[in-house]
N, C-alpha and C positions, 0 to 999 in steps of 0.2 A: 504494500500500500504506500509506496513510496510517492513522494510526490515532485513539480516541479516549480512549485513555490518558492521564492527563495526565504532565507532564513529573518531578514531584513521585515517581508513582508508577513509570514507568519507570528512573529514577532510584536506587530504592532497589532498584529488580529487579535493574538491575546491580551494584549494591554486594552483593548477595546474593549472585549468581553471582562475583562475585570472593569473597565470604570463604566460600562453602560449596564452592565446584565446584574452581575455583583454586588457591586458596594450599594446600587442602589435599596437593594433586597436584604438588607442583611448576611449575607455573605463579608462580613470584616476581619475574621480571625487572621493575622499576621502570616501564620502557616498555611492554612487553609489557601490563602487568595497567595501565596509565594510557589505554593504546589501548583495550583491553576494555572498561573504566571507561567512555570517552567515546562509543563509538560507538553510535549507537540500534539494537540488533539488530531492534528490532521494526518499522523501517522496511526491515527486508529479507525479512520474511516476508506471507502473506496477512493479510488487516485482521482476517480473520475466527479468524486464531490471533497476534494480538497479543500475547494476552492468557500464552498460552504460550511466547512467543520465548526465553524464556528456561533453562528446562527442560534437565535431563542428558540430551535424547536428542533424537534426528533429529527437522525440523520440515519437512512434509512442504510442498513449494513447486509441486507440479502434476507430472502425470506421473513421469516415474522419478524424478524430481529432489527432493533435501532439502537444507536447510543441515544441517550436520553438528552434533554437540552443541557445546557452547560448549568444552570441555576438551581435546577434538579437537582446534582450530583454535588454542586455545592453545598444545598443547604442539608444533604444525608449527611456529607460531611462533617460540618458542623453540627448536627443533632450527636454523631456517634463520638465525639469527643475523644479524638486520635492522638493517643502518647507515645513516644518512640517504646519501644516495645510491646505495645499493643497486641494482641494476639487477635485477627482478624479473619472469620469466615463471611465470604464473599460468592453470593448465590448469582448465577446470571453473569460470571466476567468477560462474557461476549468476548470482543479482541483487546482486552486488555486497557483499557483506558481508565478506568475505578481504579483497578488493581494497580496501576502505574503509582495514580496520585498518593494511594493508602501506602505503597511502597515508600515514594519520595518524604511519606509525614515519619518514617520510620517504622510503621506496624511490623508483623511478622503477618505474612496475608497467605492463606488460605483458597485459590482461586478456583470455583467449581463452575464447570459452564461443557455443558452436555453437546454440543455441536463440532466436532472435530476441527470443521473448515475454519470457523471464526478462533477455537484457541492455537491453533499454527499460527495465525494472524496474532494473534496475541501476545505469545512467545517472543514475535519477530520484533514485534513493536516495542514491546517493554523494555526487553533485556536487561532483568535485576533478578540476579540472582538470588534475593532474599524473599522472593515469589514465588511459591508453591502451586502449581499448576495442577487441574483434579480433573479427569475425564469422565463426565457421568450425570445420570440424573439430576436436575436442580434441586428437586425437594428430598434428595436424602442425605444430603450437604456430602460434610467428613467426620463420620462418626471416631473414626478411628484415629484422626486428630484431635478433636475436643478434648476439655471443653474448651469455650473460645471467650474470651474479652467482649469480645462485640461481632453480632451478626451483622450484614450488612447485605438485603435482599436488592437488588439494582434493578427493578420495574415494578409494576401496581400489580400484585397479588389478590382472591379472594379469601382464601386462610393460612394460615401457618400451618404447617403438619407436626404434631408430636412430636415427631422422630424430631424432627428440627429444631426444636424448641429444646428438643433437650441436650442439644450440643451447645446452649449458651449457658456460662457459669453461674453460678449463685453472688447476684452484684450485677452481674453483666448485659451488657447492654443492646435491644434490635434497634432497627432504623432499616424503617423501608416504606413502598407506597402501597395500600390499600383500597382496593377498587370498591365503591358503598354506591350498586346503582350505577348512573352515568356521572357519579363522582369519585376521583379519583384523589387522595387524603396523603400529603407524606406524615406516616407514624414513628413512633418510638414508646418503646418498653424497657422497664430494666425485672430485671428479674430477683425475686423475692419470695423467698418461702415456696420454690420450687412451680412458682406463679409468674408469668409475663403478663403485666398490666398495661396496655397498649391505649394512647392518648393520640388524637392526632396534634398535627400543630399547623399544618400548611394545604390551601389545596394547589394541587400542580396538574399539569399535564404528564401523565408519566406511563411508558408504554408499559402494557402487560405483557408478564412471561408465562411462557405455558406449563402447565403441570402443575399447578394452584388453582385450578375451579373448585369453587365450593358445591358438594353434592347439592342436588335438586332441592329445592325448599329451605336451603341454610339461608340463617340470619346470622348478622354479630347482634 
């Protein structure tokens, strides 16, 4: 996904995207908006929409799949409150561009994303060695890494599965988007007494990933 932007102009894309899409929104964390700064988004989209990676709205990646918009991914960001050593599962890491930023704040990332083609892309883009790459199902994370600091689901889901829920520590923290109807809610939960209490705090546009339908007739 390489591309033929020069470095000059992607550059300034991002300074963009930090002072129009960002700071206006709450996006201010020093770290947070330093990782967004640094990382080339446009090496995680097709060559052929370089030229866009950077845009307030979903950047289509092939099949169901998009990077979400850039303010999206900021403010999970900042809901899941990323400390160098963080121990982070990462549901959905498409070609890597979450999993980049989480890399860059310092986590230890966990990356699970079920479609072969998009984590090759991934792999290529990122290149940090302190990224754990998982070939597999989205909703049954990495059991056998857990438990984890913080889950961090990257699209609008309708439930959490068990199994998932119980790869985040006791303290530890979700952050993802919840689809409620034809609204979609960025959440977060921390986990307590073997309980995730889930609060929304934002509504966003944020695409859905599959293998989270809620069965027939479920409500929250």
């Amino acid at each position: 996904m390489a591309t033929k932007l020069s470095e000059t102009t992607t550059a300034d894309m991002r300074a963009a995207m930090i002072d129009s899409q960002l700071r206006p929104n709450d996006v201010t964390d020093p770290a947070v908006v330093g990782a967004m700064g640094a990382v080339a988004r446009e090496a995680h989209v097709p060559a052929a929409l370089a030229g866009v990676a950077y845009i307030d709205r979903p950047v289509a990646l092939g099949g169901d799949r998009v990077l979400n918009p850039p303010l999206v991914t900021g403010r999970m960001l900042i809901a899941a409150d990323i400390r160098p050593g963080t121990r982070v599962l990462l549901i959905g890491a498409a070609t890597g561009y979450t999993a980049a930023l989480l890399a860059r704040l310092g986590a230890e990332v966990h990356a699970v994303e079920e479609k072969a083609e998009l984590l090759a892309i991934a792999r290529d883009a990122a290149a940090d060695g302190t990224i754990h790459w998982i070939e597999g199902p989205l909703a049954a994370g990495a059991p056998d890494a857990a438990p984890f600091d913080r889950i961090l689901v990257d699209g609008a889901v309708e439930q959490f599965p068990d199994t998932l829920l119980a790869q985040l520590a006791e303290g530890g923290r979700l952050v993802a988007a919840r689809r409620e109807g034809s609204v979609t809610r960025l959440v977060q939960g921390v986990k307590t007494g073997g309980i995730v209490a889930i609060r929304s705090f934002a509504d966003m546009d944020v695409a859905a990933l599959p293998g989270f339908a809620a069965p027939t007739g479920f409500r929250f």
